[in-house]
Biopython code that builds the backbone (N, CA, C, O; Angstrom):
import numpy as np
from Bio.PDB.StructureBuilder import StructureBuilder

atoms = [
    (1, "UNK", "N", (-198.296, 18.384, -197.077)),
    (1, "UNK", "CA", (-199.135, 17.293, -197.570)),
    (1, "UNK", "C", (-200.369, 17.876, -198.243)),
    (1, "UNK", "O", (-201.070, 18.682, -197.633)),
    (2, "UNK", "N", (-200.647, 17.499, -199.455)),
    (2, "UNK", "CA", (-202.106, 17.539, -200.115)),
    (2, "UNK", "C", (-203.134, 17.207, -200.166)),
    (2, "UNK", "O", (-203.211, 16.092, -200.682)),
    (3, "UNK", "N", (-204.277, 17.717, -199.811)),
    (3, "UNK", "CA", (-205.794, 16.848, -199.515)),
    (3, "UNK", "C", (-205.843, 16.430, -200.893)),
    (3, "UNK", "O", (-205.108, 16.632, -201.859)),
    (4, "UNK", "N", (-207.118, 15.673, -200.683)),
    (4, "UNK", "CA", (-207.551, 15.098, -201.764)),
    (4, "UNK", "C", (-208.149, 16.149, -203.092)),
    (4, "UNK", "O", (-207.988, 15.889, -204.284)),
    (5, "UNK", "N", (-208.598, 16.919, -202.749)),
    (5, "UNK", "CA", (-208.566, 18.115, -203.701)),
    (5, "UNK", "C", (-207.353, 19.312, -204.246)),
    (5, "UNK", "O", (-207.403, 19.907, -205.323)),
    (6, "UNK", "N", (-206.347, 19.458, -203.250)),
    (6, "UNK", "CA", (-205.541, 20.436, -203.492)),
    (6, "UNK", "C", (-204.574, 19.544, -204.996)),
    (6, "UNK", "O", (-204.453, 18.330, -204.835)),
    (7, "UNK", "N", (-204.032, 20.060, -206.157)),
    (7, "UNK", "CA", (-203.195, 19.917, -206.804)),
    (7, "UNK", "C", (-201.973, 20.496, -206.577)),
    (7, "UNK", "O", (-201.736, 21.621, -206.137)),
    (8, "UNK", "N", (-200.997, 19.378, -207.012)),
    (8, "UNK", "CA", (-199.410, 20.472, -207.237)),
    (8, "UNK", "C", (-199.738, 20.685, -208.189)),
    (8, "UNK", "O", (-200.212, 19.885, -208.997)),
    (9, "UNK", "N", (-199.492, 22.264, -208.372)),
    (9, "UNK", "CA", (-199.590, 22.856, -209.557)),
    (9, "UNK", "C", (-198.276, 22.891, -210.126)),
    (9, "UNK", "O", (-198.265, 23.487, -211.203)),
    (10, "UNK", "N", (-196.763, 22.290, -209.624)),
    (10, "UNK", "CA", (-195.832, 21.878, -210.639)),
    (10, "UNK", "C", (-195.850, 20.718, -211.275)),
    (10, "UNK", "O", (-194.890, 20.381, -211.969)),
    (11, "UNK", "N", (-197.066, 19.858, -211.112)),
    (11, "UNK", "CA", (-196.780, 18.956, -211.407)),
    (11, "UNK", "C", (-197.257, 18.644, -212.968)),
    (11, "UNK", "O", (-196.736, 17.841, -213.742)),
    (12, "UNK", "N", (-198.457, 19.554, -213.218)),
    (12, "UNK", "CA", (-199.177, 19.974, -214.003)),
    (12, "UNK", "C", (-199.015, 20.473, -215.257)),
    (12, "UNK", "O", (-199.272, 20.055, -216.386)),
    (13, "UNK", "N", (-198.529, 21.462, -214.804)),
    (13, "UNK", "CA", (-197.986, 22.707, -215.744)),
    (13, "UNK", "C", (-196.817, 22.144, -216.465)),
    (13, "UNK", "O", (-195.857, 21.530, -215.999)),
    (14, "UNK", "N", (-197.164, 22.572, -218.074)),
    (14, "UNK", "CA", (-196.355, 22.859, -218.964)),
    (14, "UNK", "C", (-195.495, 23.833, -219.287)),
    (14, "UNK", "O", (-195.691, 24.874, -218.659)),
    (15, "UNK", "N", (-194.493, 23.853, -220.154)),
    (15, "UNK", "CA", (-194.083, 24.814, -220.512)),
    (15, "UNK", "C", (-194.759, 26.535, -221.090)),
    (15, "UNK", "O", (-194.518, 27.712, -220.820)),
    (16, "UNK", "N", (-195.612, 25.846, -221.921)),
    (16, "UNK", "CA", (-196.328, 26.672, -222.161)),
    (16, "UNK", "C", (-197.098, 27.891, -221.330)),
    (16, "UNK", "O", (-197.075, 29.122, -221.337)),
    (17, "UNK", "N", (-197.813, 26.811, -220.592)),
    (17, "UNK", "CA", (-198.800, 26.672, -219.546)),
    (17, "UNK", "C", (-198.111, 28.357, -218.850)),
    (17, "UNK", "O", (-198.451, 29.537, -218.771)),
    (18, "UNK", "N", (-196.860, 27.374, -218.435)),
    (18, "UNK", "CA", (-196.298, 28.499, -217.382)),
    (18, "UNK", "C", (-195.576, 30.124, -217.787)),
    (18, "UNK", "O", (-195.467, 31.165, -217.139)),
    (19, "UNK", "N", (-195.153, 29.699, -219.251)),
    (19, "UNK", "CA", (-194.949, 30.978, -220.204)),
    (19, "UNK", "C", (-196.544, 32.413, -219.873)),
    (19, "UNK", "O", (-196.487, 33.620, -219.639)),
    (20, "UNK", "N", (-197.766, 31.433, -220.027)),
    (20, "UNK", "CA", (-198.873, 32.493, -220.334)),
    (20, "UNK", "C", (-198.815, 32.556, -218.760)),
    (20, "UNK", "O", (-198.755, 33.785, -218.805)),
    (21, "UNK", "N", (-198.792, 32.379, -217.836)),
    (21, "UNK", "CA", (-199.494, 32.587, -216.542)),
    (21, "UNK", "C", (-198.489, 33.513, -216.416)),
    (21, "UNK", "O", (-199.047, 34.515, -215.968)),
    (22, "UNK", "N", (-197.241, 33.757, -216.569)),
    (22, "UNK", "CA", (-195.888, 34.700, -216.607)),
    (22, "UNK", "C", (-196.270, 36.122, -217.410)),
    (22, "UNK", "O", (-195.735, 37.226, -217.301)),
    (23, "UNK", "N", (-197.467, 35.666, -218.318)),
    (23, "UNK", "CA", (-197.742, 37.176, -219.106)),
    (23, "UNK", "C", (-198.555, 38.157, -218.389)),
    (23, "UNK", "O", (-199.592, 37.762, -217.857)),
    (24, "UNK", "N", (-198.219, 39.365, -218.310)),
    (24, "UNK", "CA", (-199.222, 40.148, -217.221)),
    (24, "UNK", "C", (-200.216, 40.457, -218.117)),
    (24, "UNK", "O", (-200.892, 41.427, -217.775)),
    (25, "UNK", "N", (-200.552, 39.876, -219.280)),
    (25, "UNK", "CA", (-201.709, 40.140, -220.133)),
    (25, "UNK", "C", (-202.525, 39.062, -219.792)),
    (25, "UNK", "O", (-203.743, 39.239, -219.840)),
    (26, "UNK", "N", (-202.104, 38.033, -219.473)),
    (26, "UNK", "CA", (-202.960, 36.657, -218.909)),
    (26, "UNK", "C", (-204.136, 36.884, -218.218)),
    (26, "UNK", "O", (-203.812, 37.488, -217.196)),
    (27, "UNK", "N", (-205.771, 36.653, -218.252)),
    (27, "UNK", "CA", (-206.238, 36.663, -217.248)),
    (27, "UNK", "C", (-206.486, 35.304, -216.991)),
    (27, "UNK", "O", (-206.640, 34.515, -217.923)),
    (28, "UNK", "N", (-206.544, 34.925, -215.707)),
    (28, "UNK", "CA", (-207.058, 33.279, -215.582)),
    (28, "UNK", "C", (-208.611, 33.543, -215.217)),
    (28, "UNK", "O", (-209.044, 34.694, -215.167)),
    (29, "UNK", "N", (-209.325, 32.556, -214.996)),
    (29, "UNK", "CA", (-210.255, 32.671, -215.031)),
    (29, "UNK", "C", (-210.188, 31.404, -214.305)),
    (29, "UNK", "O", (-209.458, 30.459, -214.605)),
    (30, "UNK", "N", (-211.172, 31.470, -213.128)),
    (30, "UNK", "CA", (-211.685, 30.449, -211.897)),
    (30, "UNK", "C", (-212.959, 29.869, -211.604)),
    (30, "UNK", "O", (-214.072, 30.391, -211.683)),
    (31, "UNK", "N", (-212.621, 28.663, -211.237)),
    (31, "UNK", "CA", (-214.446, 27.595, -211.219)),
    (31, "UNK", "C", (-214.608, 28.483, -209.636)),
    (31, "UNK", "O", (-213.683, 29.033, -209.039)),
    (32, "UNK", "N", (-216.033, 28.417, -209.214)),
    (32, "UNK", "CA", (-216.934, 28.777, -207.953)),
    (32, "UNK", "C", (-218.307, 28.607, -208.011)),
    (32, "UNK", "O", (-219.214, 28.826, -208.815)),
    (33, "UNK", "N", (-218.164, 28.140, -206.883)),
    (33, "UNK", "CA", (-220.026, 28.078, -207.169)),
    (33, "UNK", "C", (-220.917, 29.349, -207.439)),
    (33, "UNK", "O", (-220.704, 30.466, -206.969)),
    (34, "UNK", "N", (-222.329, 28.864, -208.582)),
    (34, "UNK", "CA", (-223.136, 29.825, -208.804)),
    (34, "UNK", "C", (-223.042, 31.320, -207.404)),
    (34, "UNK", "O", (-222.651, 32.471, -207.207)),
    (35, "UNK", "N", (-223.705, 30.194, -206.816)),
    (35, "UNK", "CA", (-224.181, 31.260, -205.124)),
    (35, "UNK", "C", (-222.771, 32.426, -204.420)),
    (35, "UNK", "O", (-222.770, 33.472, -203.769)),
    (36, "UNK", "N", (-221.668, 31.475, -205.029)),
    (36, "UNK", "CA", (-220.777, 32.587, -204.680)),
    (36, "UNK", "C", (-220.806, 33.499, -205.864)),
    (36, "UNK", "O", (-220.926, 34.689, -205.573)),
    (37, "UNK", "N", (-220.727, 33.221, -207.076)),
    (37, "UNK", "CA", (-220.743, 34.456, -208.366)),
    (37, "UNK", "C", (-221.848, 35.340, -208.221)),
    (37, "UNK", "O", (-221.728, 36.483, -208.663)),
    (38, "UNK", "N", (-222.930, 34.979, -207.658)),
    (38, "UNK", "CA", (-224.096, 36.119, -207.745)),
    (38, "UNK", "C", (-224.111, 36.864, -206.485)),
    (38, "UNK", "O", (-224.573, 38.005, -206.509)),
    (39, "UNK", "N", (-223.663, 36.372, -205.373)),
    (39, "UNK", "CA", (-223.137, 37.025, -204.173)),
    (39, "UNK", "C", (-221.794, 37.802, -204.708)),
    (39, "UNK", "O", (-221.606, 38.721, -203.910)),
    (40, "UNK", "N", (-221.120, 37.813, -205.384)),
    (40, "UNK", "CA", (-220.104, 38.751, -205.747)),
    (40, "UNK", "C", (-220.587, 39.757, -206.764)),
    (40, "UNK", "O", (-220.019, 40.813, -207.047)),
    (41, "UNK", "N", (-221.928, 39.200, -207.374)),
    (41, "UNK", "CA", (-222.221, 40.508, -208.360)),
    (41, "UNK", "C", (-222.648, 40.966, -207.570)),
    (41, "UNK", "O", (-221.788, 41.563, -206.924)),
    (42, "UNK", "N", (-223.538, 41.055, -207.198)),
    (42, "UNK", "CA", (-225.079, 42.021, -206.189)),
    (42, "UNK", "C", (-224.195, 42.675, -205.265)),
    (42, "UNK", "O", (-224.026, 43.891, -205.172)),
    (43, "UNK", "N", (-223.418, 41.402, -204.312)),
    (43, "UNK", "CA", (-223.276, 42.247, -203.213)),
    (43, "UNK", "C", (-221.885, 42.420, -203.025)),
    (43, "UNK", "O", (-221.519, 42.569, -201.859)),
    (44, "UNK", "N", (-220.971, 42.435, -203.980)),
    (44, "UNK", "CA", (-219.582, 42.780, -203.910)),
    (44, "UNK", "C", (-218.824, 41.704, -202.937)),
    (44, "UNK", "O", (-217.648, 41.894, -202.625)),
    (45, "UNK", "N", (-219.526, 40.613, -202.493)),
    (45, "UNK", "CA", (-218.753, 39.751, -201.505)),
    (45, "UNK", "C", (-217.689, 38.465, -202.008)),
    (45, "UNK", "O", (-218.186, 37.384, -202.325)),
    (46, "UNK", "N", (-216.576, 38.620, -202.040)),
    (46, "UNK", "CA", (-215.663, 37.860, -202.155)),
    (46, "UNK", "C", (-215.888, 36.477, -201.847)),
    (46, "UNK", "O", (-216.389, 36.076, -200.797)),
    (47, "UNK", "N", (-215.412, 35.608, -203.011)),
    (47, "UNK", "CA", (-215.977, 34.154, -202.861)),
    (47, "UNK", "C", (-214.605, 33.203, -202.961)),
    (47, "UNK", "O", (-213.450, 33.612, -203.081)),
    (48, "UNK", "N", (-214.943, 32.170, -202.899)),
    (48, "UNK", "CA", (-213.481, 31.342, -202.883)),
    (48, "UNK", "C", (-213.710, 30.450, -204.167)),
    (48, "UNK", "O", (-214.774, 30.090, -204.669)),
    (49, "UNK", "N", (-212.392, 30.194, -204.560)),
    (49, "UNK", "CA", (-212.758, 29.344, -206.180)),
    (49, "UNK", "C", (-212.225, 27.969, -205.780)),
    (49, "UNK", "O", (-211.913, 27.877, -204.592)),
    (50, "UNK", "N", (-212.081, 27.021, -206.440)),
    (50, "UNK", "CA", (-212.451, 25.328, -206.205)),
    (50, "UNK", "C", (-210.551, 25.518, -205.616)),
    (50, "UNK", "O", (-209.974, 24.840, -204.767)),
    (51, "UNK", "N", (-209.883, 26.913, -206.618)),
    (51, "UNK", "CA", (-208.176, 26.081, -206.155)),
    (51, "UNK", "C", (-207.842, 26.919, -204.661)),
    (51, "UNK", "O", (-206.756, 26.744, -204.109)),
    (52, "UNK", "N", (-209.158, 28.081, -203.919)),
    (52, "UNK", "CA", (-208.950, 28.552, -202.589)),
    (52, "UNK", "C", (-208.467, 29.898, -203.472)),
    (52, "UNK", "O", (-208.027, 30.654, -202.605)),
    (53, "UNK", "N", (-208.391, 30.283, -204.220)),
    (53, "UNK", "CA", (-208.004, 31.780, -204.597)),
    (53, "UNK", "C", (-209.512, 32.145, -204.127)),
    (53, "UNK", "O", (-210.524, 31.488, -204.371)),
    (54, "UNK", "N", (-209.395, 33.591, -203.249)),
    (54, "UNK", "CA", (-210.714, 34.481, -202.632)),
    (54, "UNK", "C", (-210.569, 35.974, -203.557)),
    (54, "UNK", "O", (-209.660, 36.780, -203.360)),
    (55, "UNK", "N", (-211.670, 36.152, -204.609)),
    (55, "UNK", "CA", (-211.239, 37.429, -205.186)),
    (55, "UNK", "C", (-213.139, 37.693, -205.157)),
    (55, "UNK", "O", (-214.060, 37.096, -204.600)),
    (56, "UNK", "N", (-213.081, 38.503, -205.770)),
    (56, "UNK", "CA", (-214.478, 39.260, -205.985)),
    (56, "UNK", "C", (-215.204, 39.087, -207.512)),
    (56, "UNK", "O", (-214.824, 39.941, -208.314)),
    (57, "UNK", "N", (-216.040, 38.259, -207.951)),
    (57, "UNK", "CA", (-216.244, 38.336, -209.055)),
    (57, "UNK", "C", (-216.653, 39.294, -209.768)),
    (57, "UNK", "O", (-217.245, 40.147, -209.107)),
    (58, "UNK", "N", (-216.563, 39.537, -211.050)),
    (58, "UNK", "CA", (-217.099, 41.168, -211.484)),
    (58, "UNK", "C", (-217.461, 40.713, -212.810)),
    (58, "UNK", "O", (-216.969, 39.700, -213.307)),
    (59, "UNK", "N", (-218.384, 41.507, -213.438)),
    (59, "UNK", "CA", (-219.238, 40.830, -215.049)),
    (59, "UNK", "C", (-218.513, 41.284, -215.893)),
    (59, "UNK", "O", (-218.472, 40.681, -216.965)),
    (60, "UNK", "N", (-217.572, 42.671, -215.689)),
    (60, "UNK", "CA", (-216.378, 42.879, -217.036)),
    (60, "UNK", "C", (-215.250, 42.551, -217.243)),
    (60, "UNK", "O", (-214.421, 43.178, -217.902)),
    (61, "UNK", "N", (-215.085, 41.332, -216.589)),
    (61, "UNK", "CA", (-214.064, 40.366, -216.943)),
    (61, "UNK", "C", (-212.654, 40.792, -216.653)),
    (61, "UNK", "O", (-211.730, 40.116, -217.106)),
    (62, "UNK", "N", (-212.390, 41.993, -215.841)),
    (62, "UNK", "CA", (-210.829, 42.543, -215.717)),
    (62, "UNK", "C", (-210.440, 43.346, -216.740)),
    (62, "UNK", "O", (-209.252, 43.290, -217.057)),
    (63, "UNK", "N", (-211.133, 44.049, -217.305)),
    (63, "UNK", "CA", (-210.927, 45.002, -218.130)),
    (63, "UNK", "C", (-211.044, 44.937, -219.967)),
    (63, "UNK", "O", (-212.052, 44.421, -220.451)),
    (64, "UNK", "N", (-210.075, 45.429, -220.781)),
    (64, "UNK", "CA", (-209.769, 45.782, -221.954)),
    (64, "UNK", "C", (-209.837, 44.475, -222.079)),
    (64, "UNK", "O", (-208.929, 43.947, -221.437)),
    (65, "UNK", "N", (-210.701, 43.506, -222.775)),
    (65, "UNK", "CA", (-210.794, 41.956, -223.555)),
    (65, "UNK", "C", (-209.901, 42.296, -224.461)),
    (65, "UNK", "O", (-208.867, 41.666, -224.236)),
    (66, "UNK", "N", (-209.803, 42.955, -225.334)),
    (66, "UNK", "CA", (-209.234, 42.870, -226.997)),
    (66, "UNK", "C", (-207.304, 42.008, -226.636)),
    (66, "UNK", "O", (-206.946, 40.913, -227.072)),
    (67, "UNK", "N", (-206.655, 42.739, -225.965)),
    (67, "UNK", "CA", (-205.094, 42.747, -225.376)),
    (67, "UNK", "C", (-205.143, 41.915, -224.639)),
    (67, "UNK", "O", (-204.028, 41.829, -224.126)),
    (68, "UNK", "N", (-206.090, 40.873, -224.062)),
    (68, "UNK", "CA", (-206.128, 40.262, -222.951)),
    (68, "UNK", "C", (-205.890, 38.830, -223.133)),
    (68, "UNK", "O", (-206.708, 38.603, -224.024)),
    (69, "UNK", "N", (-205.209, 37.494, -222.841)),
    (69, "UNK", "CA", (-205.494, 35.959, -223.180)),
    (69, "UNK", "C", (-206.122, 35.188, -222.089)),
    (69, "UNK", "O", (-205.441, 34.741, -221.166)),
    (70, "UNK", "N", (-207.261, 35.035, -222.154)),
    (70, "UNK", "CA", (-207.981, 33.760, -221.171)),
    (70, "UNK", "C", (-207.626, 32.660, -221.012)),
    (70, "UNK", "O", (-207.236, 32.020, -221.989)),
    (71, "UNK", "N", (-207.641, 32.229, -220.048)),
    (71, "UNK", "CA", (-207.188, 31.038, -219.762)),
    (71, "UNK", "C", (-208.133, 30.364, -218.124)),
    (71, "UNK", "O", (-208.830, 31.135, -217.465)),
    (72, "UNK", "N", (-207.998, 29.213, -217.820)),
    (72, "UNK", "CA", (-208.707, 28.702, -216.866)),
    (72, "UNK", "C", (-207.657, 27.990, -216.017)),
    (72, "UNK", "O", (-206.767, 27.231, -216.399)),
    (73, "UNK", "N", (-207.944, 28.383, -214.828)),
    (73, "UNK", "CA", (-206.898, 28.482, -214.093)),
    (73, "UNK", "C", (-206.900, 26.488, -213.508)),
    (73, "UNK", "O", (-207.827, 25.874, -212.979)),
    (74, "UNK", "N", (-205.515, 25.982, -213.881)),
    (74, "UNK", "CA", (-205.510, 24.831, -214.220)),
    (74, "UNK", "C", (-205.559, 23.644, -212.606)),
    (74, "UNK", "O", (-205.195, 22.468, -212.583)),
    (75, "UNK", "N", (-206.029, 24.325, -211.626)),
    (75, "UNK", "CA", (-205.973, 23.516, -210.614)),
    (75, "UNK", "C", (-207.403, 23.422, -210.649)),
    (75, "UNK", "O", (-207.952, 22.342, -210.429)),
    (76, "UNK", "N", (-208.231, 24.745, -210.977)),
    (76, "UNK", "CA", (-209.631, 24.609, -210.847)),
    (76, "UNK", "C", (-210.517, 23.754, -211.421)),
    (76, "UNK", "O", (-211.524, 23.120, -211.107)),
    (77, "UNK", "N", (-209.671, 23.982, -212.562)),
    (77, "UNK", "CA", (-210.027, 22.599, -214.074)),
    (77, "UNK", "C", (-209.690, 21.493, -213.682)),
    (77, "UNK", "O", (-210.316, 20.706, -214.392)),
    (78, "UNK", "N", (-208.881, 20.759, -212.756)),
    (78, "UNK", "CA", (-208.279, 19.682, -212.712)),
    (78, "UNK", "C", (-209.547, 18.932, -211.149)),
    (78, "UNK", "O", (-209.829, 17.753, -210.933)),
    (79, "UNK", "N", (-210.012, 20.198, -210.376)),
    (79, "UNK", "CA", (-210.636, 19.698, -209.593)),
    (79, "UNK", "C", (-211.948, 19.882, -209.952)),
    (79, "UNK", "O", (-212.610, 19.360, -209.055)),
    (80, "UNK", "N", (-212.706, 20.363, -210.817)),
    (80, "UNK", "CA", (-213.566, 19.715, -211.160)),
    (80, "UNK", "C", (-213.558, 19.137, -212.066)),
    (80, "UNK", "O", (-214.649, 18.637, -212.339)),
    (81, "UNK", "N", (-212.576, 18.894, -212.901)),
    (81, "UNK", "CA", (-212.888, 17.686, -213.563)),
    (81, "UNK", "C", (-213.202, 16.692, -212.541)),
    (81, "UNK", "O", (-214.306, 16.165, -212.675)),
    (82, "UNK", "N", (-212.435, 16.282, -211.474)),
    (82, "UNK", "CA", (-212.546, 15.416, -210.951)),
    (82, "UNK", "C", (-213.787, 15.457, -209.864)),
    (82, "UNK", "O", (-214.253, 14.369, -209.525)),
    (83, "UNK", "N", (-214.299, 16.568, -209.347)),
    (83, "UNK", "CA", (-215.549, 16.431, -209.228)),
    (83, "UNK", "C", (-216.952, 15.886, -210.048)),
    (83, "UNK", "O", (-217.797, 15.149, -209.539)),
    (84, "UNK", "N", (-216.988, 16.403, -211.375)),
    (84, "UNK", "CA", (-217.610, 15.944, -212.462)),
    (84, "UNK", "C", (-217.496, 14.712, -212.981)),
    (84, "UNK", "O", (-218.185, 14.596, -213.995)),
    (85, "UNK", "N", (-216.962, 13.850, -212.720)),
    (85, "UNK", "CA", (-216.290, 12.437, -213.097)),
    (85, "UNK", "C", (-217.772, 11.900, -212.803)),
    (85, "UNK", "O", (-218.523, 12.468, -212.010)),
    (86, "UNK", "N", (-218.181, 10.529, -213.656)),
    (86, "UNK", "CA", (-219.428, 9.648, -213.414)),
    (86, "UNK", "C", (-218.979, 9.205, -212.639)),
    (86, "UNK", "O", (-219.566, 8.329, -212.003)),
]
sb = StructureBuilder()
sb.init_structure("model")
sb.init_model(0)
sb.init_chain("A")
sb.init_seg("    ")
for serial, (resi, resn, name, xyz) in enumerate(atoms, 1):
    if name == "N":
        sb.init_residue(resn, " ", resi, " ")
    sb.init_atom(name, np.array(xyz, "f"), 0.0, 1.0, " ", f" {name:<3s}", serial, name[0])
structure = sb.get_structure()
């Protein structure tokens, strides 16, 4: 069962969608609060992002940008959108 925040992420996802997340060139990129991103710069401490992925934030983005495709990781987007809602 799903809280009110968790998404199925099959439910979501496109074709597309799921093609790039399949590319190991993909980076996604995750919502978190400020206080956790600056606690992961300074002090290397692992934060949790809105979809519960716990990684470590870092300011060079996962390496080589040029070879790389960004993307925003689509449960994170989906829950704050819906946080952000008037």
């Amino acid at each position: 069962m799903l809280s009110d925040l968790e998404v199925d992420l099959d439910v979501d996802l496109d074709e597309e969608l799921r093609r790039l997340l399949d590319d190991e060139r993909t980076v996604v990129n995750h919502y978190m609060t400020k206080r956790a991103i600056m606690r992961g710069l300074v002090d290397g401490t692992p934060g949790r992002a809105l979809c519960g992925e716990v990684f470590t934030p870092s300011s060079h983005g996962g390496g080589e940008v040029s070879d790389r495709r960004a993307i925003v990781c689509p449960t994170c987007q989906t829950i704050y959108n819906t946080l952000t809602k008037e």
